[in-house]
C-alpha positions as a Markdown table, in Angstrom:
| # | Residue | x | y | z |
|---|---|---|---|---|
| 1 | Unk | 124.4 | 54.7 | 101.2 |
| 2 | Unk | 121.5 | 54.8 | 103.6 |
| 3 | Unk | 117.6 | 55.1 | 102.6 |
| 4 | Unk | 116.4 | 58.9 | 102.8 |
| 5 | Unk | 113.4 | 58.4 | 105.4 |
| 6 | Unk | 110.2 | 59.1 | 103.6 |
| 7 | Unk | 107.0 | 60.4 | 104.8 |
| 8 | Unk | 103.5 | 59.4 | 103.6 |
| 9 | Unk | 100.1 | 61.0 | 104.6 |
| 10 | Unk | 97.3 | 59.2 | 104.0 |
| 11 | Unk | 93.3 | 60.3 | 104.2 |
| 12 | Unk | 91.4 | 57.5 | 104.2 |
| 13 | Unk | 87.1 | 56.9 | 104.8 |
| 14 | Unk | 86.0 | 55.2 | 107.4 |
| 15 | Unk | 83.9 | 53.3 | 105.3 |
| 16 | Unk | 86.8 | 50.8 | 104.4 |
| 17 | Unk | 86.0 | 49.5 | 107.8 |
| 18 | Unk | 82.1 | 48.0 | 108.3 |
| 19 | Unk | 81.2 | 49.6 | 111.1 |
| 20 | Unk | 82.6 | 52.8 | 109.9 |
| 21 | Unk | 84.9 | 53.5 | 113.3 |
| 22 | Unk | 87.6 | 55.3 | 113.0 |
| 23 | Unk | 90.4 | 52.7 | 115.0 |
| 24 | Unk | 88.6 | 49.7 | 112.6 |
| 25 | Unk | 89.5 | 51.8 | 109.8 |
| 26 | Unk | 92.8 | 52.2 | 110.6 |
| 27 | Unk | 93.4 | 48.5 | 111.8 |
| 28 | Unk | 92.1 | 47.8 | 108.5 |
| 29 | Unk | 94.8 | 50.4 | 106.8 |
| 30 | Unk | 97.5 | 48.5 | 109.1 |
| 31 | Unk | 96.9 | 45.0 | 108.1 |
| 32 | Unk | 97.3 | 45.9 | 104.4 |
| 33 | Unk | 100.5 | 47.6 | 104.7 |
| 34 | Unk | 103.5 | 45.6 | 105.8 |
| 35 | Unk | 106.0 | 46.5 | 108.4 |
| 36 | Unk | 108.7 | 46.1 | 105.6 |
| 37 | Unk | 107.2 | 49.0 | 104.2 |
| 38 | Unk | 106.3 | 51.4 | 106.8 |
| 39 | Unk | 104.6 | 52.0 | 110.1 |
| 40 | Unk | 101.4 | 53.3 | 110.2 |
| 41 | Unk | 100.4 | 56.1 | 112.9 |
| 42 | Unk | 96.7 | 57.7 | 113.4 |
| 43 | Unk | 96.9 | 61.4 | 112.7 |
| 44 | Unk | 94.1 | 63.4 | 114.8 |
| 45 | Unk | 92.3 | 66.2 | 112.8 |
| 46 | Unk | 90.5 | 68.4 | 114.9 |
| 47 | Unk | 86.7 | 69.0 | 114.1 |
| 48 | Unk | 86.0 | 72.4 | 112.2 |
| 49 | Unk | 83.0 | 74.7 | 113.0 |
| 50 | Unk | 80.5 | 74.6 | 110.4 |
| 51 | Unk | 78.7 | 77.7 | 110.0 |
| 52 | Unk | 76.8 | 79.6 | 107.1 |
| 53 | Unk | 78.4 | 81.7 | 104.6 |
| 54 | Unk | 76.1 | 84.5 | 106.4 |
| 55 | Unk | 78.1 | 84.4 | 109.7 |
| 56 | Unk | 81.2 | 84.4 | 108.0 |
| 57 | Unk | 80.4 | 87.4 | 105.8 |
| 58 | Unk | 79.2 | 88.7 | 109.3 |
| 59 | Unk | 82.7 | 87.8 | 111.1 |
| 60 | Unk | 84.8 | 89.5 | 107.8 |
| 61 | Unk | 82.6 | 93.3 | 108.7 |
| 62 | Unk | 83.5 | 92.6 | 111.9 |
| 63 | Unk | 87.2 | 92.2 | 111.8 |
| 64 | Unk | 87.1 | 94.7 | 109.3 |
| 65 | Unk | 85.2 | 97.6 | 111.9 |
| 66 | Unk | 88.1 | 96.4 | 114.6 |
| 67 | Unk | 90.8 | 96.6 | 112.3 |
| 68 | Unk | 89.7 | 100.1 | 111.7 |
| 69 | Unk | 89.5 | 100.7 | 115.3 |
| 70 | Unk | 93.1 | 99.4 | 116.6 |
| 71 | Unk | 94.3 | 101.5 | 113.7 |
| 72 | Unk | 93.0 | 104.6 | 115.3 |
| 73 | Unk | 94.0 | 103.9 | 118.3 |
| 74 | Unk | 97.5 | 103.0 | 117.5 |
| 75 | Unk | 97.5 | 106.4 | 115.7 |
| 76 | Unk | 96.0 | 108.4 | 118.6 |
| 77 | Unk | 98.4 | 107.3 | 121.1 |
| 78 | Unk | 101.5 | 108.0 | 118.6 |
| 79 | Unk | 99.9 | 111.2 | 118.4 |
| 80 | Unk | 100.2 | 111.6 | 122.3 |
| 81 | Unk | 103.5 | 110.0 | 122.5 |
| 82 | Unk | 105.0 | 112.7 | 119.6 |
| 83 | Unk | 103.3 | 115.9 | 121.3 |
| 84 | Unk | 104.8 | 114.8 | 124.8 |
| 85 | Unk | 107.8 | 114.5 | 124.1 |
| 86 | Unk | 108.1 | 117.4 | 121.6 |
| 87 | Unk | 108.9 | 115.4 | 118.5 |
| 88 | Unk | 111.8 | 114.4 | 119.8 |
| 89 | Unk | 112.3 | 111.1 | 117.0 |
| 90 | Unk | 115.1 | 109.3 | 119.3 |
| 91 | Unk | 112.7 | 109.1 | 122.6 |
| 92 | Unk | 109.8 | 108.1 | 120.8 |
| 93 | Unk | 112.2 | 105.3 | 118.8 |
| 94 | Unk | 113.1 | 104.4 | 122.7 |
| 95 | Unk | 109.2 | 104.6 | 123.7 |
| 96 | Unk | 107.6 | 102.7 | 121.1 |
| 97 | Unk | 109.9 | 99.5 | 121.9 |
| 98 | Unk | 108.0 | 96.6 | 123.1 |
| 99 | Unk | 109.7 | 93.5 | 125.2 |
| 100 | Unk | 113.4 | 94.8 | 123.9 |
């Protein structure tokens, strides 16, 4: 029977490393795990945008007021599409597809 392959994902500080560098870090991380065991890879994390609770109270009003606003639209031009082509529920099935 062969091995099931097993994943491991591990978040380390730089600060095991003395200069604090990130490839240091993970030389360090290699040299204490053997190959028998596994192969180590680096895993890039992108950097986040920090802002303040404000801006993103500010950023949930905002999505909220364009939400709102799509919704209206959408509704307006379903409105259109039903008075043009005199309720007529199969066409407007037929114009409401988008890319098939």
């Amino acid at each position: 029977m062969s091995k099931a392959t097993k994943y491991l994902l591990v978040s380390l500080p730089t600060s095991i490393s003395p200069s604090n560098d990130r490839d240091e870090a993970l030389t360090a991380l290699r040299s204490a795990v053997s190959t028998d065991y596994g192969t180590t890879y680096p895993f890039s994390i992108p950097a986040f945008k920090i802002g303040t609770l404000d801006a993103l109270v500010q950023q949930a009003d905002d999505l909220a007021k364009l939400d709102g606003a799509c919704e209206g639209v959408v509704g307006k031009v379903s409105d259109s599409l039903r008075s043009i082509l005199d309720g007529d529920e199969e066409k407007i099935a037929q114009q409401k597809t988008v890319n098939d």
